[in-house]
N, C-alpha and C positions, 0 to 999 in steps of 0.2 A: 411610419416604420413600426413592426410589431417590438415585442418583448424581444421573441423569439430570432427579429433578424438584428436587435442588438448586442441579444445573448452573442450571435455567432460572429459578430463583428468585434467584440471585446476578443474572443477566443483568438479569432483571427490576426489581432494586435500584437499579441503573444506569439515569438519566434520557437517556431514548431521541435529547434532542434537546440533548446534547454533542458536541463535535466528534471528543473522545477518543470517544467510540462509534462515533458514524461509522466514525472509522477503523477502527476495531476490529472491528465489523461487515462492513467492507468487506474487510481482511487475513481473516477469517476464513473468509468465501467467497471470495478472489480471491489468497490469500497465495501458494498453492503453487503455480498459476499463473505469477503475476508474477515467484517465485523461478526456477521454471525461464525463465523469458527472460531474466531478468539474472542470474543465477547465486549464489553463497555471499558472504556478508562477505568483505572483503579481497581478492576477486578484481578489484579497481576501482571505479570511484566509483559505478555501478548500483547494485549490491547494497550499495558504503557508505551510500549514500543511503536505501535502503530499510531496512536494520541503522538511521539514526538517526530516520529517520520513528515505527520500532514505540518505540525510547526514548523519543522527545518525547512520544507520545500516549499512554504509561504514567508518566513522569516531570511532566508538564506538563497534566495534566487540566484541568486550569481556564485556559488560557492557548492561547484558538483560533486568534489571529493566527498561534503558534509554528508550533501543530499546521498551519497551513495554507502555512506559511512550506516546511516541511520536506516536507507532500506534493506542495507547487511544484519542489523542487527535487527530488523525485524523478523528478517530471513530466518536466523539464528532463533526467534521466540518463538517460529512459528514450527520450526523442525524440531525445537524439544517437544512439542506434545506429541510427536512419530511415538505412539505407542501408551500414551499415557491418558489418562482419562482426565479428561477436563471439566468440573462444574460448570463452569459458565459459555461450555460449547452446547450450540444451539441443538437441541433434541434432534431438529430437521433433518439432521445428517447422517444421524444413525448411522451403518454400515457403510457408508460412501467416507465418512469420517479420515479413513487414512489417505483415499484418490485424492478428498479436497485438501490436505497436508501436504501432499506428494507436487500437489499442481501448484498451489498458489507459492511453493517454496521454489521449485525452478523456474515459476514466472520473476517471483521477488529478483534468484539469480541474473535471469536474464537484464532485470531491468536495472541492476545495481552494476551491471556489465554497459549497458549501455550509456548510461551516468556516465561512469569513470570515462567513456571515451569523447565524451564530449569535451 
């Protein structure tokens, strides 16, 4: 068996319709992303927010209210920089800077909706 078919078989173990997966599925396609618009841990309350999102929905599996509590309030860090200049937001982005706020804040929406209904 490779790595690969026990990566997906771990994955697989995990019941698809937790909110810890959700997120988890969603950091895992949108992590790197999201990191460069808000930037590292400790650079302010963006990237604190999202440093205690990944904790809660590793620490708090069973407990979706949290997990949706936390990706609200990333939500929330991610839509004050709607208009504001951010040092520790990635160069990359340049003009695209407001689409990538606009997106990743009604995906967060979405998935903080989705949480709570589990």
């Amino acid at each position: 068996m490779t790595a690969s078919q026990r990566t997906g078989r771990l994955r697989d173990a995990m019941p698809v319709t937790t909110a810890s997966r959700l997120v988890s599925d969603f950091l895992a396609r949108h992590g790197a992303g999201l990191s460069d618009l808000v930037g590292t841990p400790g650079d302010g309350p963006v990237p604190d927010a999202l440093d205690r999102l990944q904790h809660v929905a590793r620490t708090q599996a069973d407990a979706p209210e949290a997990i949706a509590d936390a990706v609200e309030a990333l939500r929330d860090r991610v839509d004050d920089l709607n208009g504001a200049s951010s040092p520790s937001t990635s160069p990359c982005l340049g003009s695209d800077l407001d689409a990538a706020i606009r997106w990743y804040a009604a995906r967060l929406t979405d998935l903080s909706r989705f949480c709570r209904q589990l």
